[in-house]
C-alpha positions in Angstrom: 2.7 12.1 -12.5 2.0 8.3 -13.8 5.6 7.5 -12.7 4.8 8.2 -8.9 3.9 5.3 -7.8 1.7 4.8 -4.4 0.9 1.2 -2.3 -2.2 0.8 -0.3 -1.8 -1.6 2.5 -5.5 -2.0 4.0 -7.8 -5.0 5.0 -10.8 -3.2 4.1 -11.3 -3.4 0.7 -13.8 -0.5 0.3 -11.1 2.0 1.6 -8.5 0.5 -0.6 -11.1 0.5 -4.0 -12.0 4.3 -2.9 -8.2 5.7 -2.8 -7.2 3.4 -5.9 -9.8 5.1 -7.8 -9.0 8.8 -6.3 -5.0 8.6 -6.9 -5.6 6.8 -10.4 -8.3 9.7 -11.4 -5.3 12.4 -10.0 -2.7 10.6 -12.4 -0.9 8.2 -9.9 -0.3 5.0 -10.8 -1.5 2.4 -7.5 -1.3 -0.7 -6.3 -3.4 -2.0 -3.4 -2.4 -4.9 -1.2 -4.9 -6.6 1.6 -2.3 -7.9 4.4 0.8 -7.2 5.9 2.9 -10.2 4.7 1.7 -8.4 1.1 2.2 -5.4 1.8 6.0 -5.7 2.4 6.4 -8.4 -0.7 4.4 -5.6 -2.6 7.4 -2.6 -1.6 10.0 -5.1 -2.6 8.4 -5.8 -6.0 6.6 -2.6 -6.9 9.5 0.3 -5.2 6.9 2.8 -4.7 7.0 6.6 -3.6 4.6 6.6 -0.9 3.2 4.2 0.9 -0.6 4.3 2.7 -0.6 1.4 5.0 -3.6 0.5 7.8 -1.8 0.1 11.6 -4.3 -3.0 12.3 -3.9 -5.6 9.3 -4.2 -9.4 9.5 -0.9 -11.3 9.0 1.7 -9.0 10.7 0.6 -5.6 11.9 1.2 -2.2 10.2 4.2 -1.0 12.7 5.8 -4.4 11.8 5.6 -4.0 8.1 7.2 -0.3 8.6 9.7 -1.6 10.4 10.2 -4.6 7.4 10.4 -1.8 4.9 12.0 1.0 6.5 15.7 -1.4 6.4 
């Protein structure tokens, strides 16, 4: 499972520390991101599986960064 890779796109960094540490502890290898701009630089870079992203983020919002990473 340490090949499945999963991107946390959240603002709040207590969310983002708690499902780091739950995927990691399951065998998934994570990456969390704190903005939208990141977030979609962050899919580019790290090409991951599954992505968790927040709707409200500072930067550009979460429906813009699924659009940005949906083409």
């Amino acid at each position: 499972m340490m090949d499945t890779k999963i991107l946390v796109v959240d603002d709040d960094p207590n969310i983002s520390d708690l499902l780091k540490i739950y995927f990691e502890n399951e065998g998934y290898d994570v990456k969390t991101v704190a903005d939208g701009v990141e977030g979609v630089n962050a899919f580019k870079q790290y090409e991951p599986d599954l992505v968790l992203l927040d709707l409200m983020l500072p930067g550009i919002p979460g429906e813009a960064v699924l659009e940005e990473i949906r083409k």
